[in-house]
N, C-alpha and C positions, 0 to 999 in steps of 0.2 A: 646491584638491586635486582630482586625479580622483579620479570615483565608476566603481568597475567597472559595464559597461552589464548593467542587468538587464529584461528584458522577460518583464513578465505581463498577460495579456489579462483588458482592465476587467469590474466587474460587468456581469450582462446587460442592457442600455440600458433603458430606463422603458417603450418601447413595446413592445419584447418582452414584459417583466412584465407588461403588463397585458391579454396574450393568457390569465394563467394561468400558474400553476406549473409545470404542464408543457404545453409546443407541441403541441396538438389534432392532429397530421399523421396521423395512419393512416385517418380518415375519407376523405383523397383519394386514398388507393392502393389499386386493386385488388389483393385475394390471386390468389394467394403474391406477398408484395414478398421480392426478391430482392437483397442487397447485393453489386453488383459492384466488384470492388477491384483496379487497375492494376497494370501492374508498375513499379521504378522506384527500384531499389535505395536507396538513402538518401532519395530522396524520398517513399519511403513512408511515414515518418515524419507526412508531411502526413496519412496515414489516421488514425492517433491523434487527431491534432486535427478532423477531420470525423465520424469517432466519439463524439466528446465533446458536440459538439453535438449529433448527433443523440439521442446520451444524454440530452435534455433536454426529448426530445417523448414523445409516447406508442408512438412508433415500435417493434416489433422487428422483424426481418427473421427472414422464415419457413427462408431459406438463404440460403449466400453462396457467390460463385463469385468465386476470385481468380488472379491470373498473379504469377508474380515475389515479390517484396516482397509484393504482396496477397496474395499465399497463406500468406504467412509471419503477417500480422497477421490476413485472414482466417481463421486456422486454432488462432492462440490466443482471437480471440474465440467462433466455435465452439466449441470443447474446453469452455468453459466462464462464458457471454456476460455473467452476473453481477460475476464475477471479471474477466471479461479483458480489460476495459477498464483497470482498475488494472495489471495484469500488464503492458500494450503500455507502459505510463508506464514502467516499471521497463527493459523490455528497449530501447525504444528512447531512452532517458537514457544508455547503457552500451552499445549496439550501434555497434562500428566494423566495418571492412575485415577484419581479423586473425580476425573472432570468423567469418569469411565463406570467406577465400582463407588463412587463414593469416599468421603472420609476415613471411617470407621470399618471399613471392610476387612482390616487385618484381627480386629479384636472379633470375629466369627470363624477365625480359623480353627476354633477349640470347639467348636459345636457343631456334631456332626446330625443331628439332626433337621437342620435346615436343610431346603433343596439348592441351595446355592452360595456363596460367600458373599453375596450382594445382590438385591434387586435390581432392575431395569431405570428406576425412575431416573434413577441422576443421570445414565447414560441417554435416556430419552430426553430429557431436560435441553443435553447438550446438543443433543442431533437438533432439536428444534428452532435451540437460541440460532445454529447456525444455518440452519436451511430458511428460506424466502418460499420454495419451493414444499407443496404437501406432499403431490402425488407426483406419480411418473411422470405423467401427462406435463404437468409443467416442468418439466427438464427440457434445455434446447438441444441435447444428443442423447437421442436410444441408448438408457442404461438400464443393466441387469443386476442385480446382487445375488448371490449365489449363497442358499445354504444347504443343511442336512436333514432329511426325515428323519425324527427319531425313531420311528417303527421299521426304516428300511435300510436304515443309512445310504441310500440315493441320494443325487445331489436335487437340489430345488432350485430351479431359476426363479426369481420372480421380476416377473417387468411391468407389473401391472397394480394399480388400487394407491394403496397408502405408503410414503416412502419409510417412517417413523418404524412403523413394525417390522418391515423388511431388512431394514439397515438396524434391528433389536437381533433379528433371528437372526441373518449373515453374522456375526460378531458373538452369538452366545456363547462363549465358552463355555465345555459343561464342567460343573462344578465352583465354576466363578459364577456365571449369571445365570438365570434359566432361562430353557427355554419359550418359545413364542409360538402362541397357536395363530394359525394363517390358512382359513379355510380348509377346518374342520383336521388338520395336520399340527402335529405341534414339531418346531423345524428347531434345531441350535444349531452352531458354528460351520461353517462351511468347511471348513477346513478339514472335518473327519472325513470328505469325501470329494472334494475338488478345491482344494485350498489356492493352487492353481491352476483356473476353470478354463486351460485353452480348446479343451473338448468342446465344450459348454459350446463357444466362441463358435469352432467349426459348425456344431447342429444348427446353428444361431446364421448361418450364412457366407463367416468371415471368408474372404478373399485371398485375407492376410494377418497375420497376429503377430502385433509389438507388445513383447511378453515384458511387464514392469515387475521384477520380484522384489524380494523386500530382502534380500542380504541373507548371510547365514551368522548360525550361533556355535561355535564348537562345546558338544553337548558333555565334555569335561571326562575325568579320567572314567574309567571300568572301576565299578564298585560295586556292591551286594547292597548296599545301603539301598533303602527304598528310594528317595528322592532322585538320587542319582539313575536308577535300574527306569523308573519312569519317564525322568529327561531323555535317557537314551532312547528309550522305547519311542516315546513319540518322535526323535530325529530319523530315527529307522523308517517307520511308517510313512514320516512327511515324505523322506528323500523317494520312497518308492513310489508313492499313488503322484508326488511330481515327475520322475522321471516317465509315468505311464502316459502324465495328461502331454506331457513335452513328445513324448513318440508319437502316441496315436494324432495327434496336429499335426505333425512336419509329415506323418507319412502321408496328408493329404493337402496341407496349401504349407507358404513358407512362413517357416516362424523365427521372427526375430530376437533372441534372448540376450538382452542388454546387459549388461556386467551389472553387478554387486558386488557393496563389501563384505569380507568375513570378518570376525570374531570379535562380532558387537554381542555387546549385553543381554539381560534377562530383556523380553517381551514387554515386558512388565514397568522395565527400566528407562526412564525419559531422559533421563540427565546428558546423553552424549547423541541425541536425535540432530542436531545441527549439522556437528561433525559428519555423522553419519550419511545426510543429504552432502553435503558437499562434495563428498570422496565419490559418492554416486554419481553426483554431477559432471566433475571434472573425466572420473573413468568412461562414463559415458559418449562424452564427447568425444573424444578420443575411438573412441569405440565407432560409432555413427561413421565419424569418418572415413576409418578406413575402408566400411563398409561400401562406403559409395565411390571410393577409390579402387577397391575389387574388383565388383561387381557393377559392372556396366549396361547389364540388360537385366530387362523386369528380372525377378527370382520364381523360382520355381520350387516345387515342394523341395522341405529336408530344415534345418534347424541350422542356423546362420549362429555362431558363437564363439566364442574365443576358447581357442581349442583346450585351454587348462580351465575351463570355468567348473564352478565349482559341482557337484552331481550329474557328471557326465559319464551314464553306464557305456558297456559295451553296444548295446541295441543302440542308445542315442550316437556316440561315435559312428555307427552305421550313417545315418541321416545326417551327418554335421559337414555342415559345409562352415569351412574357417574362416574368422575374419579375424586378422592380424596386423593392430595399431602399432 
């Protein structure tokens, strides 16, 4: 008889336990540690599960600054950090496509004369059913969303005013949603220009940066085909302006870069988001660990990582101090 496949990540392994109830980690980071959260639409789901782990050290983060998807789950754990780890369980268990672009956003894939494959509204709809919280102001931790000027393609912080439009513009992808004007600027997806905003972090004051990324996609074989030549293109582009924001951080405070899974799904794609947290989960902990098994005095700048992690140039090997579970 088949068994439907269920995956849950095991207790915490015996060596972790015997670090302690909970993982000693804030002794090595300098304040303010700051949680930086990628973008990365369905694989942000992996944030939940590196959440969860960290949920298990002594760690909180003084603020958080996210792009995309991380702004979406940086902005429920902000709102309310006790709570909203259980909350992200709930929303991304139940978060597809639809709750995002809508229904019907596949039948405007033939009309190129729209500015986008979907409006805003359903994704605003969603952001609102789940925030309690309007503006910044009532968030109980300093958070930033992070997007793009379309006139500059610089990145935009914004930590101020209305959360709704901020968390519209972080997330525009262009050509799925459109952009969002925001003081006299009209900003989409952060991701064209810090998808991961550890830079952002550093101008912002961090101490210290627990870098949450959201996993990799293998962007599939070399082909001429268009679909193919533009998936690649944008893995090109992400890996580099990541690799840039990962140097320019470590070369000035220490950055923690958590494991990730590779060779999850389309963005786009919900169906394997559980999994996806989980694997994050478990690698994480693991991860965590040994780090505090290492490294026994605060850290100092350079990028803390597991030495085969995934988009690790020559310049970041420069700065990489290894951490091996």
């Amino acid at each position: 008889m088949a068994v439907p496949e269920l995956y849950a990540p095991p207790s915490r392994p015996q060596q972790v336990r015997d670090q302690g109830m909970v993982l000693p980690l804030s002794s090595l980071l300098p304040d303010p540690v700051f949680y930086v959260m990628s973008g990365g639409g369905s694989h942000g789901a992996v944030q939940w599960g590196l959440l969860q782990a960290l949920s298990e050290t002594d760690l909180t983060p003084d603020a958080i600054v996210g792009t995309s998807a991380g702004a979406l789950s940086g902005v429920v754990y902000a709102e309310d950090p006790l709570s909203g780890l259980n909350r992200l369980a709930y929303i991304w268990g139940q978060l597809d496509a639809g709750h995002v672009l809508g229904e019907n956003w596949l039948g405007r894939l033939g009309n190129a004369r729209t500015i986008a494959l979907a409006d805003n509204r359903t994704e605003a709809a969603t952001l609102e059913s789940l925030l309690t919280a309007r503006t910044f102001a009532d968030l109980a931790l300093p958070f930033s969303a992070v997007a793009t000027d379309v006139a500059t393609g610089s990145p935009v912080v914004i930590d101020s005013g209305w959360l709704v439009p901020a968390l519209l513009a972080s997330s525009a992808i262009p050509g799925a949603l459109p952009p969002v004007r925001i003081d006299d600027r009209w900003l989409f997806d952060g991701l064209a220009s810090a998808n991961l905003p550890a830079v952002p972090a550093v101008r912002r004051g961090a101490g210290s940066v627990v870098v949450l990324d959201t996993g990799g996609r293998d962007p599939g074989p070399v082909s001429p085909a268009a679909r193919r030549v533009i998936t690649r293109l944008s893995a090109i582009l992400t890996s580099a302006q990541r690799a840039d924001q990962l140097r320019d951080a470590a070369d000035q405070v220490p950055v923690v870069l958590l494991p990730t899974p590779g060779g999850l799904a389309g963005t786009l794609d919900f169906r394997h988001t559980m999994q996806s947290a989980a694997t994050a989960y478990s690698d994480a902990r693991l991860f965590l660990s040994a780090l505090v098994a290492d490294y026994r005095q605060p850290l100092g700048p350079g990028l803390y990582a597991l030495p085969g992690q995934r988009g690790l140039t020559d310049e970041l090997t420069r700065l990489l101090r290894p951490v091996t579970p």
